[in-house]
Every structure is written in structure tokens, then in C-alpha cells.
C-alpha positions in Angstrom: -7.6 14.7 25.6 -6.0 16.1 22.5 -4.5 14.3 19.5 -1.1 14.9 18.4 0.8 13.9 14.7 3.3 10.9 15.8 4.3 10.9 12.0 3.7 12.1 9.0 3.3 10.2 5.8 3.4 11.2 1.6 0.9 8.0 1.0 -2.1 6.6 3.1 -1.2 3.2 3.1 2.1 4.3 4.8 -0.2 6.2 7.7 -2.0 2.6 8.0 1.1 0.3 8.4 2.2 2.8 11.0 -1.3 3.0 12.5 -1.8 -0.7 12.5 1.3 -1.1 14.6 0.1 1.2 16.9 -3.2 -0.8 17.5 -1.9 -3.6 17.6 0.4 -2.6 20.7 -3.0 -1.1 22.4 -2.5 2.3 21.3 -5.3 4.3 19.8 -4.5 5.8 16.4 -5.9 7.4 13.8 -5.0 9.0 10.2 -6.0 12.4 9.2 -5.9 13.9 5.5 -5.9 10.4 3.9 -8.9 11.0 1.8 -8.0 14.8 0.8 -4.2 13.4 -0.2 -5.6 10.7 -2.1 -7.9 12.7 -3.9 -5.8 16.5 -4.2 -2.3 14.6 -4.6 -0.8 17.8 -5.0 -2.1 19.8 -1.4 0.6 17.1 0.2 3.1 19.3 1.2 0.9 22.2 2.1 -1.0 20.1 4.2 1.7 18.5 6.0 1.2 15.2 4.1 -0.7 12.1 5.3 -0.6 12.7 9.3 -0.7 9.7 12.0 -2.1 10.8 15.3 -2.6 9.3 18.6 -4.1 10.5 22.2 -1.4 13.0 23.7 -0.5 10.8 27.0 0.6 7.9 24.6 2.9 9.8 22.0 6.1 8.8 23.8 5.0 5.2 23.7 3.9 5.6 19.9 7.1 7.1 19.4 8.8 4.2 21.0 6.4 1.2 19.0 7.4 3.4 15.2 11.4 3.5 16.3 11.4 0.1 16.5 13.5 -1.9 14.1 12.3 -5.1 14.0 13.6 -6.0 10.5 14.8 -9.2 11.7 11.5 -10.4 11.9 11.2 -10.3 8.1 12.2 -13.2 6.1 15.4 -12.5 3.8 14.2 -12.0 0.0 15.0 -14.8 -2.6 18.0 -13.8 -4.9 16.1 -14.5 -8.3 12.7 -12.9 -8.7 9.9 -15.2 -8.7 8.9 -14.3 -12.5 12.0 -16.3 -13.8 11.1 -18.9 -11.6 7.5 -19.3 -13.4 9.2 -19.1 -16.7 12.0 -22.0 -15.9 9.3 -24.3 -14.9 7.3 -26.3 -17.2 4.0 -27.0 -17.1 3.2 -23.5 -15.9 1.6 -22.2 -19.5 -1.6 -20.9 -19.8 -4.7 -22.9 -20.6 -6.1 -22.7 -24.1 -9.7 -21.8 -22.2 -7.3 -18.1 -20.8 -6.0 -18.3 -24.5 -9.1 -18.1 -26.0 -10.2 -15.3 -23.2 -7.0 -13.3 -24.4 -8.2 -13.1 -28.4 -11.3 -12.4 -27.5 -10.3 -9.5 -25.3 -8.2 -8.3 -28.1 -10.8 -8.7 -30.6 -13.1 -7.1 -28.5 -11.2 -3.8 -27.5 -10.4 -3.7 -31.2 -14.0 -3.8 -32.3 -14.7 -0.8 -29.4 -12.2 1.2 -31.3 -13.2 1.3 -34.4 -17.0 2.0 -33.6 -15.8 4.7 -31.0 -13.5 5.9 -34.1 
């Protein structure tokens, strides 16, 4: 038994949608170089970039699970983004408790500067 890359990735989290696909169709998987990319961003493309790797008697099937397209599955996006939405609708302002937070958040990163100054 021998693992094999089924795909290869420039970010982790890309590695683990990919990998949780695979597990969730009953296909062992797991992600190699995730913690040396995240850490040595710039070894990416030396090392082949984040790799996705499963048992070698199931890389057809992996192959098979990742070429699916199953965009149709996904819900279609809303045509205004959902920011405007909160600002077009009252009663949606912030508390005067989160107002209060906010000065003294300000006030205190302001103090922090001039003492670190």
C-alpha cells in the first residue's frame, strides 16, 4: 500500500475541501505539506504545493469523486450583497452598550501608544 498525490493545492484549506469529499465518499485521504506551506509560504512551488493523497488502489475513484461537478447543488448567490441589505434596514444599529465598547477601544489603543511612544 502506497500513497499517491490525487491533487495538489497552493492553500490547505483547499487540500481539506478536497480531502473532505473524499471521506465522505469512503475514501481515505490525507494532506501532506500543509503545516510546512502554512508556515514557509514561499517553499510552495518547490515543494509541489499543498498535496492531497490517497491509498494507490483508490486514485481512479478519487479522481472520479474531485471531477465531479456538482455545482448545481449550490444555491444561486443573491444579486445585492448582504452589507446593503443591513444598511437599508432599520433597527439594525448598534447598541449604545457596543458604542461605548468602541470608545473605549479607541481610547484605550490610544493610551497604549503614547506610553509605548
Amino acid at each position: 500500500m502506497s500513497w499517491v498525490t490525487v491533487g495538489q493545492y497552493t492553500l490547505p484549506f483547499e487540500a481539506h475541501l478536497g480531502k473532505s469529499r473524499l471521506e465522505s465518499e469512503g475514501i481515505t485521504a490525507i494532506v501532506a505539506d500543509e503545516h510546512t506551506i502554512s508556515m514557509q509560504w514561499m517553499l510552495s512551488d518547490a515543494l509541489g504545493g499543498v498535496r492531497l493523497r490517497v491509498q494507490e488502489e483508490d486514485l481512479s475513484r478519487a479522481e472520479a469523486v474531485l471531477a465531479e461537478d456538482r455545482s448545481d447543488l449550490v444555491e444561486e448567490s443573491r444579486s445585492e450583497p448582504v452589507a446593503d441589505q443591513w444598511r437599508e434596514e432599520p433597527g439594525l444599529r448598534l447598541s449604545p452598550l457596543a458604542g461605548e465598547k468602541r470608545k473605549r477601544g479607541f481610547f484605550a489603543a490610544l493610551l497604549a501608544f503614547f506610553i509605548g511612544s
